[in-house]
Structure formats: structure tokens, C-alpha cells
C-alpha positions as a printed Julia matrix, in Angstrom:
126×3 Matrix{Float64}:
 -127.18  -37.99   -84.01
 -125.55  -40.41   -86.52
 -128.16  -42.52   -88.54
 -129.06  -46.14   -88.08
 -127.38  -47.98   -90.77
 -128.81  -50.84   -92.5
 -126.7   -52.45   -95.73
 -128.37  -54.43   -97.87
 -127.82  -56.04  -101.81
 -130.22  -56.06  -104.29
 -131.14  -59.52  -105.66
 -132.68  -60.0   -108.61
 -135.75  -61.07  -106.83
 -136.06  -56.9   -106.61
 -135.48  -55.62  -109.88
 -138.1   -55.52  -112.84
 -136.87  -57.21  -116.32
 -134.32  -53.93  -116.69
 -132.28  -55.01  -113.56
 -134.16  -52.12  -111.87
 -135.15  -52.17  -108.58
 -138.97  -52.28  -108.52
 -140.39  -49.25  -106.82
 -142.4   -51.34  -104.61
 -139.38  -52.87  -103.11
 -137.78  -49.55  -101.2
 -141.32  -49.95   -99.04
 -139.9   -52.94   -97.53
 -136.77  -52.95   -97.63
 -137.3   -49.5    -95.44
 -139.82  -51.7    -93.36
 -136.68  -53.97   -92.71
 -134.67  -51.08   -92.07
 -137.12  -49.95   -89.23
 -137.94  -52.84   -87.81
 -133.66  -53.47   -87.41
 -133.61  -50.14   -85.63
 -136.29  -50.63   -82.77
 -137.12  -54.39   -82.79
 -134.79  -54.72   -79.35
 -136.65  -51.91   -77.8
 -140.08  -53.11   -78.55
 -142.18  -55.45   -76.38
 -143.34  -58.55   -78.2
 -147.1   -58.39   -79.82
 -146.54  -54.67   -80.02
 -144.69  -52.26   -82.13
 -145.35  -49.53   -84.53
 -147.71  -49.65   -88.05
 -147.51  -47.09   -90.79
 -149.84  -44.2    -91.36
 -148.17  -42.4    -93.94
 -145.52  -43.02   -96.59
 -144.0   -40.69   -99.05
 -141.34  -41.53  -101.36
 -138.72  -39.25  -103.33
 -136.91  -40.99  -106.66
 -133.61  -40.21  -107.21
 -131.77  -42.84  -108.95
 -132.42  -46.79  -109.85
 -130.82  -48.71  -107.67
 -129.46  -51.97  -109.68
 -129.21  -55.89  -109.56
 -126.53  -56.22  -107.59
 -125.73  -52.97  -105.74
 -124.79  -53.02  -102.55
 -125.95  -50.13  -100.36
 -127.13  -49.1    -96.83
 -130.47  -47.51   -95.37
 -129.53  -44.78   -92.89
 -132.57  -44.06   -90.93
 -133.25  -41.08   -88.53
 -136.17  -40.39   -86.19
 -136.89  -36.27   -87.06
 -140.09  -36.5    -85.02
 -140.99  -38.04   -82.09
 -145.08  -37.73   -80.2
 -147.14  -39.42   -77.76
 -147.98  -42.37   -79.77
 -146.44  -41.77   -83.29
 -142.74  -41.31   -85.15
 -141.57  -39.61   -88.16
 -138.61  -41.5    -89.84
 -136.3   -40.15   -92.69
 -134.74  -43.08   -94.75
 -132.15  -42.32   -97.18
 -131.12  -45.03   -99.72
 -127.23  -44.8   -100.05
 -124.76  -45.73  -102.25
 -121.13  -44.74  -102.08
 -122.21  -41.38  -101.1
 -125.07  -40.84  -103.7
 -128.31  -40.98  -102.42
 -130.66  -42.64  -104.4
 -134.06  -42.56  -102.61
 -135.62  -40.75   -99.73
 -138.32  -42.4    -97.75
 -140.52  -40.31   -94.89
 -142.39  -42.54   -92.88
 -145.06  -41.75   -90.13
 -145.75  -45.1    -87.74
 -148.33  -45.03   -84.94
 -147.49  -47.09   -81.77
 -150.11  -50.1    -81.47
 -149.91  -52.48   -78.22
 -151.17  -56.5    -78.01
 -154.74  -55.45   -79.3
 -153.35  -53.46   -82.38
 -154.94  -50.27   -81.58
 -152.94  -47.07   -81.22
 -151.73  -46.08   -77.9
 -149.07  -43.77   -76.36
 -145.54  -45.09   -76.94
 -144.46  -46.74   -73.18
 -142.16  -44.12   -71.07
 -139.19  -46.28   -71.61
 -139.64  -46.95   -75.27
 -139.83  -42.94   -75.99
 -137.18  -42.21   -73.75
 -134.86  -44.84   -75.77
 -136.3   -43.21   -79.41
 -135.83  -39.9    -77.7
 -131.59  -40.24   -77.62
 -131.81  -41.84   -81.47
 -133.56  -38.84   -82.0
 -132.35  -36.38   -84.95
């Protein structure tokens, strides 16, 4: 299954004083990434929250570097997803993201992921 890609440039709105990308900032820009690659599939006032977050440092991103997110589902239940983001520039990865997000309808508790929604994750499935 080929990735989701997401490009984006860093501004200096994300970089510390070194022209750094703050390590805060791969969070959301991930969070953007996601929300790009099932925000047609989900029904409005629902979607999917994060449980767990890990992060892997490989190398800074800059001010001014233009890259893209590539984002695979490697796990797919009843009312959660695992996600692997990879930070990528020209071929060099820079950061690896792995996200768990739990499924939450209108009254923002978890449920089970609707039959059509996990059949559409299923075929963007790793």
C-alpha cells in the first residue's frame, strides 16, 4: 500500500531561535497529516482522538525545508488505529511518529469505528 502523502514547509513560526524545528511541532503537523488522510471519510462531529504518541528523532528539520508526511495505517481494530508517520525529506527520513487514535462519535466517547469507515481504512491499510 503506498503511503498518504502530505508536503508541507517549515515556517519560522516552527523553529526555535536555531532555525530548528521545535519538537512540539511534528505533533501537529502529524495531526494535520491525519486529519488530511481520513477527514473525507469521517462523519461530521465524529472522528478519531489520540491515545498514544511516541516519537523517534532523527534529524532537525530546518526553517525553510520543504518535506512530506507519508502516513500508513499498520493496525487497524474495532474502535482504534495505529498510524506510522515518517517525516521525509529528499529521501532522508528525519522523524518517525507512531500514533494510536480511538474512534469517538457526536458525544466524544469511544465507540467501534462505523462498517463503512473500517472497510475504507481497511484498503489504506499497510
Amino acid at each position: 500500500m503506498k503511503p498518504h502523502i502530505f508536503p508541507f514547509t517549515i515556517a519560522f513560526a516552527d523553529t526555535d531561535a536555531a532555525g530548528i524545528v521545535y519538537y512540539g511541532r511534528y505533533a501537529e503537523i502529524a495531526e494535520r497529516a491525519r486529519m488530511n488522510f481520513v477527514r473525507d471519510a469521517t462523519p461530521q462531529n465524529s472522528g478519531f482522538v489520540i491515545k498514544e504518541l511516541s516519537v523517534k528523532y532523527i534529524k532537525p528539520l530546518l526553517l525553510g525545508d520543504d518535506f512530506v508526511v507519508e502516513s500508513l495505517i499498520t493496525k487497524l481494530g474495532g474502535a482504534s488505529m495505529s498510524v506510522e508517520q515518517k517525516f521525509v525529506k529528499n529521501d532522508d527520513i528525519h522523524a518517525v511518529l507512531n500514533v494510536t487514535a480511538v474512534y469517538i462519535d457526536n458525544d466524544k466517547k469511544p465507540k467501534r469505528i462505523p462498517d463503512e469507515l473500517s472497510k475504507l481504512l481497511e484498503t489504506i491499510k499497510q
